[in-house]
CHARMM internal coordinates of N, CA and C (Angstrom, degrees):
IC EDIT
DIST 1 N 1 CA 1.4395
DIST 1 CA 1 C 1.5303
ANGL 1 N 1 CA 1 C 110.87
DIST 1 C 2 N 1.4606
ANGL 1 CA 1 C 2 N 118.63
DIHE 1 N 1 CA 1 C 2 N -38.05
DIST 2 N 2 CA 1.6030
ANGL 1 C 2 N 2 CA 133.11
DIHE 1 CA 1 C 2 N 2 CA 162.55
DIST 2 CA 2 C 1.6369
ANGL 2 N 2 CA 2 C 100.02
DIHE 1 C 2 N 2 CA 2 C -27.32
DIST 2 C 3 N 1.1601
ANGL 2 CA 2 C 3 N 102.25
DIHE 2 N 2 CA 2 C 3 N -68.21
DIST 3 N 3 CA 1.4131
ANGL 2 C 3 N 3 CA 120.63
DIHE 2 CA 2 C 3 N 3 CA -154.07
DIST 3 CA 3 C 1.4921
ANGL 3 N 3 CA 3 C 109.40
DIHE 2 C 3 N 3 CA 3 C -68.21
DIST 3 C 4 N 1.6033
ANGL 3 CA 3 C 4 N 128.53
DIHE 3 N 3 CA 3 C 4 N 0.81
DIST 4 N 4 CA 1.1025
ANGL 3 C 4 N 4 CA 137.35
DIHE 3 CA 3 C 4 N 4 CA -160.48
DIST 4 CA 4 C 1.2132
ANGL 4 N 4 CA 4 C 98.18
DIHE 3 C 4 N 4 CA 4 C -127.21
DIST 4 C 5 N 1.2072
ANGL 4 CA 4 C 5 N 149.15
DIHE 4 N 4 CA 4 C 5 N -24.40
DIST 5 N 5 CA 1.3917
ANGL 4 C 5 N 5 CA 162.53
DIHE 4 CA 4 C 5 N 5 CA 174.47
DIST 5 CA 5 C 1.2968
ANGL 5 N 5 CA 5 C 104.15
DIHE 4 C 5 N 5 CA 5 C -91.44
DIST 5 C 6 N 1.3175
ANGL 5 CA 5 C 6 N 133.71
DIHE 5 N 5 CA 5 C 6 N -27.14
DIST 6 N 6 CA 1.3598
ANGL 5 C 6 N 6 CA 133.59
DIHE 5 CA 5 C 6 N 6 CA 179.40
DIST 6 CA 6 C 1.6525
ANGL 6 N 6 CA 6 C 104.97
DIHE 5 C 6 N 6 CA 6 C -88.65
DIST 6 C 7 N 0.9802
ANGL 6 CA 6 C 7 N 113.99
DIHE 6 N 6 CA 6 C 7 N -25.19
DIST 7 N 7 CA 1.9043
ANGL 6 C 7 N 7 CA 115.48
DIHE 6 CA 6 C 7 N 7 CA -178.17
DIST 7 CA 7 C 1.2864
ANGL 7 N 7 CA 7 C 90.35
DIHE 6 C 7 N 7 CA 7 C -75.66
DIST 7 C 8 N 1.4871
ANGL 7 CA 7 C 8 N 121.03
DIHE 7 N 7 CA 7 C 8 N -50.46
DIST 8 N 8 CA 1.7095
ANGL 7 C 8 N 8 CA 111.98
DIHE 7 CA 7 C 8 N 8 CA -164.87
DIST 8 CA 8 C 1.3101
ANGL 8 N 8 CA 8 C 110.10
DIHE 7 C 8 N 8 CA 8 C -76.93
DIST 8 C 9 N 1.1984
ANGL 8 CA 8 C 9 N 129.34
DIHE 8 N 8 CA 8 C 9 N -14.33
DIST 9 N 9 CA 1.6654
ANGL 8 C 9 N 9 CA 119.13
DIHE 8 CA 8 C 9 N 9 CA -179.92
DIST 9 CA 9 C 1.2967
ANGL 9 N 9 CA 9 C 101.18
DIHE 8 C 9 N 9 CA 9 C -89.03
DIST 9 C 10 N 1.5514
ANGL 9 CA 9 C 10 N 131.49
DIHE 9 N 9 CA 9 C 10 N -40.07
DIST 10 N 10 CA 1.4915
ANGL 9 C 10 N 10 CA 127.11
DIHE 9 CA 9 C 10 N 10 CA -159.00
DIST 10 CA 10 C 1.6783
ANGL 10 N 10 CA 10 C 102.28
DIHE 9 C 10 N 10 CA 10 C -109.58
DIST 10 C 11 N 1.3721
ANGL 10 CA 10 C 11 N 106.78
DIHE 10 N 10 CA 10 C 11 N 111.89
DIST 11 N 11 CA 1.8390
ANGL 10 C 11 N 11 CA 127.17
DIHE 10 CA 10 C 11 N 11 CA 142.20
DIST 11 CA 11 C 1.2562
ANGL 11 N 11 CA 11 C 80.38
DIHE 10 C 11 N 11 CA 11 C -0.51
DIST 11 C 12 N 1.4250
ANGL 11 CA 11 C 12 N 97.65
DIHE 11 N 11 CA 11 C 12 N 143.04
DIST 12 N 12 CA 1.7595
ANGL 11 C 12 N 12 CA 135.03
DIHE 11 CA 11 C 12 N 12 CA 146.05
DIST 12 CA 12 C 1.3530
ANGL 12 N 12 CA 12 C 121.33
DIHE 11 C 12 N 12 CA 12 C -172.43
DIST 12 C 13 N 1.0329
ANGL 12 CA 12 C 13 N 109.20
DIHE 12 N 12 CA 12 C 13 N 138.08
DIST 13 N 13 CA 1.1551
ANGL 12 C 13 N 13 CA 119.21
DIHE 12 CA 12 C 13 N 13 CA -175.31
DIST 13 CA 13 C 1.6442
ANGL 13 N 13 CA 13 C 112.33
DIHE 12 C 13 N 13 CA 13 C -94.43
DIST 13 C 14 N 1.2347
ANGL 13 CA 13 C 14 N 129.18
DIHE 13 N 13 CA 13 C 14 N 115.64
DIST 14 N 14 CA 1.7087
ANGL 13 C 14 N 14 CA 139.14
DIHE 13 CA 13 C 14 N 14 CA -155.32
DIST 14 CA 14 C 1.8076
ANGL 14 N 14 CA 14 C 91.30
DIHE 13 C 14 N 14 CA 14 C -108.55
DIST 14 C 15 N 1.2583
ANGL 14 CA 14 C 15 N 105.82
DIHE 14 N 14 CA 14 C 15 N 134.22
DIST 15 N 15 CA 1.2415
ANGL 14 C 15 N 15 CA 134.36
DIHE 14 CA 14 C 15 N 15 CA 143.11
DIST 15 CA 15 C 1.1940
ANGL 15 N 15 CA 15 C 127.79
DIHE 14 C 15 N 15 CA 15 C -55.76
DIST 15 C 16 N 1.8264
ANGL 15 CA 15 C 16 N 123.81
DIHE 15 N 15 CA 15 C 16 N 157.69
DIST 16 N 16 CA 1.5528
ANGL 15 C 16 N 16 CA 94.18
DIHE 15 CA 15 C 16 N 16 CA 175.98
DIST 16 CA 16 C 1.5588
ANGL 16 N 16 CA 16 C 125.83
DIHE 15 C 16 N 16 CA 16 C -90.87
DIST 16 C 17 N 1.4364
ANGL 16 CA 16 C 17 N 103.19
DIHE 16 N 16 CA 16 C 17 N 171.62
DIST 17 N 17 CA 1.6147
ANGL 16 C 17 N 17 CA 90.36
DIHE 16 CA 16 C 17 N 17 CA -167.24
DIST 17 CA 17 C 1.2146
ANGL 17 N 17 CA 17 C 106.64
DIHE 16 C 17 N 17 CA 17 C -101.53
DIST 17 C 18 N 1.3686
ANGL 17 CA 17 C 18 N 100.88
DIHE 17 N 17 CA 17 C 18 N 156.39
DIST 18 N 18 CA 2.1405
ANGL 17 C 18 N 18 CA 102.28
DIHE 17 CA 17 C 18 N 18 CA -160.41
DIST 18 CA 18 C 1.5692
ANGL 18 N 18 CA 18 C 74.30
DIHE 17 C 18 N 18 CA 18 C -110.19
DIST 18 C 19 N 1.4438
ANGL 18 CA 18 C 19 N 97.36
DIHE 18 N 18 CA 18 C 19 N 162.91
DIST 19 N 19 CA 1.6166
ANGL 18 C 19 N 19 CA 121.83
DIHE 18 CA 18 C 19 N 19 CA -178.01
DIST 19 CA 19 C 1.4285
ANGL 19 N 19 CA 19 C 86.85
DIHE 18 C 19 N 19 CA 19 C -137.94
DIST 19 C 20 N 1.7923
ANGL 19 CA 19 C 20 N 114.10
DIHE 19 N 19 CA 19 C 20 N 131.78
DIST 20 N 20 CA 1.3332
ANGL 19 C 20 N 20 CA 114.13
DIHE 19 CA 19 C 20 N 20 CA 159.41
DIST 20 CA 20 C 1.8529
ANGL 20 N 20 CA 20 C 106.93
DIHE 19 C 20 N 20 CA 20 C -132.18
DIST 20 C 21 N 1.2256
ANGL 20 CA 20 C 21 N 111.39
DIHE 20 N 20 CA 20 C 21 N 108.12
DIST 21 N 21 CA 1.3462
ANGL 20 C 21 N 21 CA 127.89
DIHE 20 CA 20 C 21 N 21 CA 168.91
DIST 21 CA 21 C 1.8245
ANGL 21 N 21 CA 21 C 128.15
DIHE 20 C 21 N 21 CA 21 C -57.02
DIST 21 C 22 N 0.7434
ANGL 21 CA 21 C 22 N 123.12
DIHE 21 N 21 CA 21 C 22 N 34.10
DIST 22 N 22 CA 2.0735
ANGL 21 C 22 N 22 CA 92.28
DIHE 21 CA 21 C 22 N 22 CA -171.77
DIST 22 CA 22 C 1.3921
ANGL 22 N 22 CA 22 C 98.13
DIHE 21 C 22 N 22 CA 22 C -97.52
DIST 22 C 23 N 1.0125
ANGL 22 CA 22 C 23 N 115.73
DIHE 22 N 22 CA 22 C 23 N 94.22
DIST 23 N 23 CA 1.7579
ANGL 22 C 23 N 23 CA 135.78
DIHE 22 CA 22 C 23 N 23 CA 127.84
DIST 23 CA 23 C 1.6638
ANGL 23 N 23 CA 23 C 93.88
DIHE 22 C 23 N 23 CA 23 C 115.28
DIST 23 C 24 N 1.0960
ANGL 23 CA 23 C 24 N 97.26
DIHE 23 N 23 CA 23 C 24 N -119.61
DIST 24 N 24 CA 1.5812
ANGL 23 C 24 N 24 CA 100.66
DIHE 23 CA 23 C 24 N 24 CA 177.22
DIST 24 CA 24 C 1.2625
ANGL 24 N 24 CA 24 C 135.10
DIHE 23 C 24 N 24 CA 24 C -86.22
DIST 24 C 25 N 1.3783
ANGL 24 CA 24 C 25 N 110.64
DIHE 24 N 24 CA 24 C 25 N 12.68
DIST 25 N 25 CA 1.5141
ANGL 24 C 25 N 25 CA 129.36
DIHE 24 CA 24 C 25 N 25 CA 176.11
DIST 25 CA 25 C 1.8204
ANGL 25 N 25 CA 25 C 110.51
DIHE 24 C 25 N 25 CA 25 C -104.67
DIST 25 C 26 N 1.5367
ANGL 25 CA 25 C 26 N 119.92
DIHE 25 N 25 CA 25 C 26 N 175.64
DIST 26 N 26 CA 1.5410
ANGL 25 C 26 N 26 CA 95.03
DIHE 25 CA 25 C 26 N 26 CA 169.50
DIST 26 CA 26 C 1.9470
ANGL 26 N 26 CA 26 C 75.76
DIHE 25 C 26 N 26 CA 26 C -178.88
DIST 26 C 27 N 1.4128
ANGL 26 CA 26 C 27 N 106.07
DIHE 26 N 26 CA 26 C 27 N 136.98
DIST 27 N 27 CA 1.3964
ANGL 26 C 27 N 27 CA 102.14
DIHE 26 CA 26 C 27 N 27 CA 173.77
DIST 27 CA 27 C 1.9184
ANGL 27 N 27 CA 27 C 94.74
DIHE 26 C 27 N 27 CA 27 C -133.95
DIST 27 C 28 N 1.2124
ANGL 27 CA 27 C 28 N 120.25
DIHE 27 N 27 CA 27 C 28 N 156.98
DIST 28 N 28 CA 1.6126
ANGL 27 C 28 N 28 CA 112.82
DIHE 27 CA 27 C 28 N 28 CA -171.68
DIST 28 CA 28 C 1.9288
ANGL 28 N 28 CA 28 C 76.65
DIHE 27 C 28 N 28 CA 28 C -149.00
DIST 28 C 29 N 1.3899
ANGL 28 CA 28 C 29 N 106.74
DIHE 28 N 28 CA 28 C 29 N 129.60
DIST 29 N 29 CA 1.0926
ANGL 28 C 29 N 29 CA 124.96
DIHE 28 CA 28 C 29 N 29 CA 165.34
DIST 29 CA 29 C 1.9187
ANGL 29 N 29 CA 29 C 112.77
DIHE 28 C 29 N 29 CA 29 C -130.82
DIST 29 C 30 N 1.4347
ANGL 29 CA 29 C 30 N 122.21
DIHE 29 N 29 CA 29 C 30 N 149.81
DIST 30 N 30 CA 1.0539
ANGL 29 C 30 N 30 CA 141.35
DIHE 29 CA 29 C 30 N 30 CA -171.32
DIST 30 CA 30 C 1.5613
ANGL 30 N 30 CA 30 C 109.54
DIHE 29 C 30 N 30 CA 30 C -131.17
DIST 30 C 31 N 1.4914
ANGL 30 CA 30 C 31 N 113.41
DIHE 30 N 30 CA 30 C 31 N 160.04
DIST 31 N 31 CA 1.8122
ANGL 30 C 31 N 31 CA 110.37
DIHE 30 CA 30 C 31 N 31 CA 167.54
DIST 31 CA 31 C 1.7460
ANGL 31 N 31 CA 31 C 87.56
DIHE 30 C 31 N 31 CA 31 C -130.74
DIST 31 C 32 N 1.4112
ANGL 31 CA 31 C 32 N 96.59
DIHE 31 N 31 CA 31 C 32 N 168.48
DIST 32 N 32 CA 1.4383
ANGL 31 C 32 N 32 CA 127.54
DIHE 31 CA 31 C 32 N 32 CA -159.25
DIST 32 CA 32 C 1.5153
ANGL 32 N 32 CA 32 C 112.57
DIHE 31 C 32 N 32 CA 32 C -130.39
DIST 32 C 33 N 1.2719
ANGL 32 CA 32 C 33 N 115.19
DIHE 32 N 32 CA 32 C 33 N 152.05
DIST 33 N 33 CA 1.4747
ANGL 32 C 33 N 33 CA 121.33
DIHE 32 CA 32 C 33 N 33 CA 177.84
DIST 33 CA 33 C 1.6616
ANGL 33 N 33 CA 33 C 92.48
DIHE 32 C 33 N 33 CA 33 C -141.08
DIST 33 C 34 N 1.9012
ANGL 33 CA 33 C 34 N 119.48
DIHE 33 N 33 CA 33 C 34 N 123.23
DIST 34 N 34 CA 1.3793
ANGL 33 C 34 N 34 CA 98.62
DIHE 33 CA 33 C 34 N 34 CA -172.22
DIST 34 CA 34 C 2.0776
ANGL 34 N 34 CA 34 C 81.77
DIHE 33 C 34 N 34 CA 34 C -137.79
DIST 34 C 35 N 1.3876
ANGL 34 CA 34 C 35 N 95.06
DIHE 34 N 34 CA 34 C 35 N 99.26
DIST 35 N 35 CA 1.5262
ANGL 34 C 35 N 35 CA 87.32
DIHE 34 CA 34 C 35 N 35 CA 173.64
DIST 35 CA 35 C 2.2404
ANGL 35 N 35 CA 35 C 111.24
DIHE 34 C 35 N 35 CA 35 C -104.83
DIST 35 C 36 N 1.1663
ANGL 35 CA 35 C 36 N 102.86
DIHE 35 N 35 CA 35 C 36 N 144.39
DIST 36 N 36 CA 1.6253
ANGL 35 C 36 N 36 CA 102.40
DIHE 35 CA 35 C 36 N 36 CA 179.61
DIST 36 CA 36 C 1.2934
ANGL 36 N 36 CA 36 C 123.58
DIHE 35 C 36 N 36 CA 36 C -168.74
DIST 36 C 37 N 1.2364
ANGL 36 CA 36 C 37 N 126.16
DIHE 36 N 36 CA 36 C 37 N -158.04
DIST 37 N 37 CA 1.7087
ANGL 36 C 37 N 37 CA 112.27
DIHE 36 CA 36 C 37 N 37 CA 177.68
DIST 37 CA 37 C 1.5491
ANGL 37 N 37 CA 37 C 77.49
DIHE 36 C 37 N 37 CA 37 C -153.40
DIST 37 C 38 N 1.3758
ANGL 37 CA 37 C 38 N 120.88
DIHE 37 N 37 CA 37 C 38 N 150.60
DIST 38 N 38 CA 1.4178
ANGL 37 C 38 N 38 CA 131.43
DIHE 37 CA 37 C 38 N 38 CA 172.02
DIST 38 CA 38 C 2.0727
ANGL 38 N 38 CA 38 C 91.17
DIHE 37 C 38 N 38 CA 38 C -145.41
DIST 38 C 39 N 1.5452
ANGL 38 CA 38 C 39 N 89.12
DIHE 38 N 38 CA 38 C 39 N 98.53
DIST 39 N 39 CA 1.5686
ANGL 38 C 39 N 39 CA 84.56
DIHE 38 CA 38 C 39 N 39 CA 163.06
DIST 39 CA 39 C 1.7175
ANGL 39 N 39 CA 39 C 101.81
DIHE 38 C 39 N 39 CA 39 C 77.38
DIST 39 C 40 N 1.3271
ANGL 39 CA 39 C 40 N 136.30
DIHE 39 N 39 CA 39 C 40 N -128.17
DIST 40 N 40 CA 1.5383
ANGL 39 C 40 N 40 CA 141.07
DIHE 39 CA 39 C 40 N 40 CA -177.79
DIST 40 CA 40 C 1.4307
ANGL 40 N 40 CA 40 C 86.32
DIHE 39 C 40 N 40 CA 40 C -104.12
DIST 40 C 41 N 1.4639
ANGL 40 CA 40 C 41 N 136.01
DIHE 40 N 40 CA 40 C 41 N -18.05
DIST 41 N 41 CA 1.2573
ANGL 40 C 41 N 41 CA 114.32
DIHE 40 CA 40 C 41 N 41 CA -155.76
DIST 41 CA 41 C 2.0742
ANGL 41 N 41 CA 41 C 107.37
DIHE 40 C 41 N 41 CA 41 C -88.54
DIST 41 C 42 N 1.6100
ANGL 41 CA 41 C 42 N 113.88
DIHE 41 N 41 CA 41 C 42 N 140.41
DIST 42 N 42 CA 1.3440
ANGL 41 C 42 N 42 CA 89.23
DIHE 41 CA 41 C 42 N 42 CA -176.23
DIST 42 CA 42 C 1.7597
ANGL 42 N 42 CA 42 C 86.99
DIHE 41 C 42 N 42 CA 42 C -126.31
DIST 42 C 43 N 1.4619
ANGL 42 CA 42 C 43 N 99.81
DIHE 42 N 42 CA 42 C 43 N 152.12
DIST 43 N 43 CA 1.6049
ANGL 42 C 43 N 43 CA 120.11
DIHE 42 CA 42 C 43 N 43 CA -144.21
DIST 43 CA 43 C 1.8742
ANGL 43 N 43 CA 43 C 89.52
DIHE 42 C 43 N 43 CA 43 C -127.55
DIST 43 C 44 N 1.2804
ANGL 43 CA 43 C 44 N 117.42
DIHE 43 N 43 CA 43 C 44 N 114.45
DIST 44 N 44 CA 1.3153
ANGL 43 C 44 N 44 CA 131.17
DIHE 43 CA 43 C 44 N 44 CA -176.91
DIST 44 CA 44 C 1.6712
ANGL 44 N 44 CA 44 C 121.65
DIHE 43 C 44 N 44 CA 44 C -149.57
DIST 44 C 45 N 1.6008
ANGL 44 CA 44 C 45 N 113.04
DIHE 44 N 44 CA 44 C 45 N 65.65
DIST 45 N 45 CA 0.8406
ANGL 44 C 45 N 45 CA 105.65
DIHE 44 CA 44 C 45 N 45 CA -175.67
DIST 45 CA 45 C 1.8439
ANGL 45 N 45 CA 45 C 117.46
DIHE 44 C 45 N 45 CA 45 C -130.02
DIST 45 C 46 N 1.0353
ANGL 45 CA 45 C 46 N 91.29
DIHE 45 N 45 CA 45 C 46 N -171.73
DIST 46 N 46 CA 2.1273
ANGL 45 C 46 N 46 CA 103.26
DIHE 45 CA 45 C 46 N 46 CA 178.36
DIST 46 CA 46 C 1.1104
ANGL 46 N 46 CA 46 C 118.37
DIHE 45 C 46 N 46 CA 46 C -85.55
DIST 46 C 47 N 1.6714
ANGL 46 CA 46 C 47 N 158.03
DIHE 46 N 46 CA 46 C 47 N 60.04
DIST 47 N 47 CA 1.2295
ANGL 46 C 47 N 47 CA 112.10
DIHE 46 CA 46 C 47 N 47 CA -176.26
DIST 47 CA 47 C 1.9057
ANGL 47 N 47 CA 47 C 136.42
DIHE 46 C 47 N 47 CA 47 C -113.52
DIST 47 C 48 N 0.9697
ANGL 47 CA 47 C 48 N 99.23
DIHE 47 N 47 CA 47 C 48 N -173.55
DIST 48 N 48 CA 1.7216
ANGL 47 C 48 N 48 CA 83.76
DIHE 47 CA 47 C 48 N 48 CA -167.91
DIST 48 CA 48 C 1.6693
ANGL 48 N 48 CA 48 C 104.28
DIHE 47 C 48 N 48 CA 48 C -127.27
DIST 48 C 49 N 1.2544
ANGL 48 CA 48 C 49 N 144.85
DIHE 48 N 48 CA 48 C 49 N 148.64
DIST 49 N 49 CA 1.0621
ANGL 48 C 49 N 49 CA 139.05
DIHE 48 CA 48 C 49 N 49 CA -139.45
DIST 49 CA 49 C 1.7071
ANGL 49 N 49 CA 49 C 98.83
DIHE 48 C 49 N 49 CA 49 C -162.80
DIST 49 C 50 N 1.4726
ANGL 49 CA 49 C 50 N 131.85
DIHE 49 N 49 CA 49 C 50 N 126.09
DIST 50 N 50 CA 1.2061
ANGL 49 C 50 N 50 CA 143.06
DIHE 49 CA 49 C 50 N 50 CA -167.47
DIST 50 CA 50 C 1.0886
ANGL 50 N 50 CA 50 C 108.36
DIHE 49 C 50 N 50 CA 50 C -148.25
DIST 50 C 51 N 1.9024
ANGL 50 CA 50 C 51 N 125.53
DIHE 50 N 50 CA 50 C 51 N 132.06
DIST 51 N 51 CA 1.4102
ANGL 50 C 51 N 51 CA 141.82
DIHE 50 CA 50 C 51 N 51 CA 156.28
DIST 51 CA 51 C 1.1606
ANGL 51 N 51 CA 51 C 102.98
DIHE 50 C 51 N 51 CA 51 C -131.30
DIST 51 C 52 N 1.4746
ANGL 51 CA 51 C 52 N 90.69
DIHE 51 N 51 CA 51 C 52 N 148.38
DIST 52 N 52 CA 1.7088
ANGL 51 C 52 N 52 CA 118.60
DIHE 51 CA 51 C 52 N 52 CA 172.86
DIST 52 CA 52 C 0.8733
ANGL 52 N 52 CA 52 C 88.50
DIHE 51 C 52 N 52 CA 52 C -124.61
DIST 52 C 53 N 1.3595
ANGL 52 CA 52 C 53 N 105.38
DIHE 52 N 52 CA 52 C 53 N 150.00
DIST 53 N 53 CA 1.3220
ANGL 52 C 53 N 53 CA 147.79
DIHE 52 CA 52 C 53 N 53 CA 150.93
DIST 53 CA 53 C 1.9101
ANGL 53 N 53 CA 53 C 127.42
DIHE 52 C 53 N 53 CA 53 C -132.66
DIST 53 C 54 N 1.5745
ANGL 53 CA 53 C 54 N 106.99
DIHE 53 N 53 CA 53 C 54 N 141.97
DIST 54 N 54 CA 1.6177
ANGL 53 C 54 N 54 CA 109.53
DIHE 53 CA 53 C 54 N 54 CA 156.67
DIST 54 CA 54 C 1.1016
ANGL 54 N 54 CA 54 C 117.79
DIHE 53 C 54 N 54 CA 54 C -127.23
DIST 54 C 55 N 1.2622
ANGL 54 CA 54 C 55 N 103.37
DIHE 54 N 54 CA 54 C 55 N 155.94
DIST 55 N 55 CA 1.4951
ANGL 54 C 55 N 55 CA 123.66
DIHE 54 CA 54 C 55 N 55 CA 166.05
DIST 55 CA 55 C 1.7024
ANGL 55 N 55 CA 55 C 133.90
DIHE 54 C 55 N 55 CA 55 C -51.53
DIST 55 C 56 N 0.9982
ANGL 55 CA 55 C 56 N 118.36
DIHE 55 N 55 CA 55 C 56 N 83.50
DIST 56 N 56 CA 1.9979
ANGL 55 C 56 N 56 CA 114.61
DIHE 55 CA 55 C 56 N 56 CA -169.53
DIST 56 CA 56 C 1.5646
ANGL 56 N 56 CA 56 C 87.96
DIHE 55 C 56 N 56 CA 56 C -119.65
DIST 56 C 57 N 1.7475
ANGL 56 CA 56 C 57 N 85.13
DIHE 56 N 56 CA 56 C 57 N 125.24
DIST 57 N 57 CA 1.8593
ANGL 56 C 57 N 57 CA 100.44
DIHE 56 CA 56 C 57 N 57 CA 163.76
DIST 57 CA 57 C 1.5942
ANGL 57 N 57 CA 57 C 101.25
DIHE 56 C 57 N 57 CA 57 C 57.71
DIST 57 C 58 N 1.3933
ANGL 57 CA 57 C 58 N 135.12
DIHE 57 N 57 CA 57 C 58 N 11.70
DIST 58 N 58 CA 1.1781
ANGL 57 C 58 N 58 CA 125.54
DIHE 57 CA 57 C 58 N 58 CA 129.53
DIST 58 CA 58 C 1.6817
ANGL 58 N 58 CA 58 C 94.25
DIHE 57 C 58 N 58 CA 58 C 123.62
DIST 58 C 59 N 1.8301
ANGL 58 CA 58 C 59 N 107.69
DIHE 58 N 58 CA 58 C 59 N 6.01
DIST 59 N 59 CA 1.2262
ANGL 58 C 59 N 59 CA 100.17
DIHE 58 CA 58 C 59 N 59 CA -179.99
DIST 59 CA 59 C 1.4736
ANGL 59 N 59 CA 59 C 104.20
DIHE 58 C 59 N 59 CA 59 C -126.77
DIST 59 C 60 N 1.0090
ANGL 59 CA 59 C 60 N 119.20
DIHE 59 N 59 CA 59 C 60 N 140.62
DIST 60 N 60 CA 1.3818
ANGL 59 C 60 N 60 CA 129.99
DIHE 59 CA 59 C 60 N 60 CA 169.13
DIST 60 CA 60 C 1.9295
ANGL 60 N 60 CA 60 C 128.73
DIHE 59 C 60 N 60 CA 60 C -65.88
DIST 60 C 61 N 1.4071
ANGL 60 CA 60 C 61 N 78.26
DIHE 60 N 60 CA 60 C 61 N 112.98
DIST 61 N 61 CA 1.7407
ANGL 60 C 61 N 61 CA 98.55
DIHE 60 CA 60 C 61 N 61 CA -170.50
DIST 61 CA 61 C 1.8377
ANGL 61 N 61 CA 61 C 94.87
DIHE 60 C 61 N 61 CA 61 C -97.02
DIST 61 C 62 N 1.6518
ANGL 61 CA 61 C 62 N 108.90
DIHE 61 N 61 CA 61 C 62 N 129.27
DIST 62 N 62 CA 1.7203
ANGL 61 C 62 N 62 CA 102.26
DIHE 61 CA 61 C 62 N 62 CA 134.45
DIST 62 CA 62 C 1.1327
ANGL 62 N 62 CA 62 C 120.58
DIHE 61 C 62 N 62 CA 62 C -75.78
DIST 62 C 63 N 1.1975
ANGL 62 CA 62 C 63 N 94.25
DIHE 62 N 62 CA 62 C 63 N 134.86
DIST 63 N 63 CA 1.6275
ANGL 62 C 63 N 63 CA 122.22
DIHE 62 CA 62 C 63 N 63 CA -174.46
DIST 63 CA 63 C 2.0069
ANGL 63 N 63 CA 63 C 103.37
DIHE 62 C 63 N 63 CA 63 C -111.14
DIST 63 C 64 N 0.9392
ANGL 63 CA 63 C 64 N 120.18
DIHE 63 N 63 CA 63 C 64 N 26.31
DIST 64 N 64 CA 1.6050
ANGL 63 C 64 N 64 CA 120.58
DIHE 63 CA 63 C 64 N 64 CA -160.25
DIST 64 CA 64 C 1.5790
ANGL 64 N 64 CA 64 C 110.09
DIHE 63 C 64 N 64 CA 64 C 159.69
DIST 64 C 65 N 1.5980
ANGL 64 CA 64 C 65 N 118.98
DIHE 64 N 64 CA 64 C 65 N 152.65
DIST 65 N 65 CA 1.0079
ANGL 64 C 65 N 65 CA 112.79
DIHE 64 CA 64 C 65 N 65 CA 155.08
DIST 65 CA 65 C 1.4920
ANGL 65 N 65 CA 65 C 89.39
DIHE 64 C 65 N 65 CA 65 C -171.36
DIST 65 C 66 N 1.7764
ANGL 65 CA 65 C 66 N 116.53
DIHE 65 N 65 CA 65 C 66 N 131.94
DIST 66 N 66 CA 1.3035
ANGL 65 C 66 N 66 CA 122.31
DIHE 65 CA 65 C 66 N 66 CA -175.92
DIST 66 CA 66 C 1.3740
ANGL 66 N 66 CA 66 C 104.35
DIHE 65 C 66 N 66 CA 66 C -133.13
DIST 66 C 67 N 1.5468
ANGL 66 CA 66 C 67 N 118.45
DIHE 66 N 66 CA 66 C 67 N 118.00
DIST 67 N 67 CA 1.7485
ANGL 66 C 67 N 67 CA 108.53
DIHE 66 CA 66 C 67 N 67 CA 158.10
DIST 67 CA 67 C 1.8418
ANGL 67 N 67 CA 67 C 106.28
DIHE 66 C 67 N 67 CA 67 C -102.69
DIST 67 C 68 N 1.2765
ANGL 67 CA 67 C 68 N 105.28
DIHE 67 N 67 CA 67 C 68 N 149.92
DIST 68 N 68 CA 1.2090
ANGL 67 C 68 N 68 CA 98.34
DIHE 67 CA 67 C 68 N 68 CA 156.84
DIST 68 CA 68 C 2.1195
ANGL 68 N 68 CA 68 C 110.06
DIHE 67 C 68 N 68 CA 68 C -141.09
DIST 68 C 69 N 1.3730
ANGL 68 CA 68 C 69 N 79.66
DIHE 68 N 68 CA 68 C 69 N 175.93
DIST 69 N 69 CA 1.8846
ANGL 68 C 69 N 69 CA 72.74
DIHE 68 CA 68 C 69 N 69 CA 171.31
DIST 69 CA 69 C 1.2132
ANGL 69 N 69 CA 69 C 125.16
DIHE 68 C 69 N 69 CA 69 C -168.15
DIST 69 C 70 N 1.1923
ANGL 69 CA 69 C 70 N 141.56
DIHE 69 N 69 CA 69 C 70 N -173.82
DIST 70 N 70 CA 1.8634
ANGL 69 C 70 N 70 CA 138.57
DIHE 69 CA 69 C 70 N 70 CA -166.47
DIST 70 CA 70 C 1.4329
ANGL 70 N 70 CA 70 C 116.87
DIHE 69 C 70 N 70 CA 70 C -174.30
DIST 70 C 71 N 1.1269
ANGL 70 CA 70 C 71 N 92.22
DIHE 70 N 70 CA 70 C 71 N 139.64
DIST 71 N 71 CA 1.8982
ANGL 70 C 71 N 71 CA 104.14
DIHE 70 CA 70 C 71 N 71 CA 177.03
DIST 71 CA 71 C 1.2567
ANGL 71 N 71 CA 71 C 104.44
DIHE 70 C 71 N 71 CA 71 C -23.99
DIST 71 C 72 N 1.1421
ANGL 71 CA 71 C 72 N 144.84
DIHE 71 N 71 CA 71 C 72 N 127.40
DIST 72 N 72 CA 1.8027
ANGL 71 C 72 N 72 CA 128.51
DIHE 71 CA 71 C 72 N 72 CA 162.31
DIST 72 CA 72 C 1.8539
ANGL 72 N 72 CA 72 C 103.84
DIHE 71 C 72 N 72 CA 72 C -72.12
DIST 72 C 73 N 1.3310
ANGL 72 CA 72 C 73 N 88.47
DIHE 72 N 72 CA 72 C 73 N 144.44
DIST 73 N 73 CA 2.0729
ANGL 72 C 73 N 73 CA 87.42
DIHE 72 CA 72 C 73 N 73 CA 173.89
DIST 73 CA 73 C 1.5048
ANGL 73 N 73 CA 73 C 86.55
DIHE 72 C 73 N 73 CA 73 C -84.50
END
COOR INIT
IC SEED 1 N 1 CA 1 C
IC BUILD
């Protein structure tokens, strides 16, 4: 929940998001640029962000959802 409150307060700049389809599966991943200052602390990093999802009974379930991220050099 941390991690969901922290995307919405801090700027980023999103990449575009790829959609990959084959059949009843579908995963769409994006990369991130999240630069800011919170307090003394200054926040400059990469991150990249992935969901899957499949198809059951004709509706689409996430089945997954992973962000991760890193200092940018």
């Amino acid at each position: 929940m941390a991690d969901m409150r922290f995307a919405q307060a801090v700027p980023r700049e999103r990449g575009e998001i790829q959609v990959k389809l084959p059949g009843d599966v579908a995963w769409a991943y994006s990369t991130s640029i999240t630069q800011a200052r919170i307090g003394d602390r200054e926040i400059n990093s990469q991150g990249a962000e992935l969901m899957v999802l499949a198809r059951e009974d004709g509706a689409w379930k996430i089945k997954a959802i992973r962000w991760s991220s890193r200092k940018r050099r």
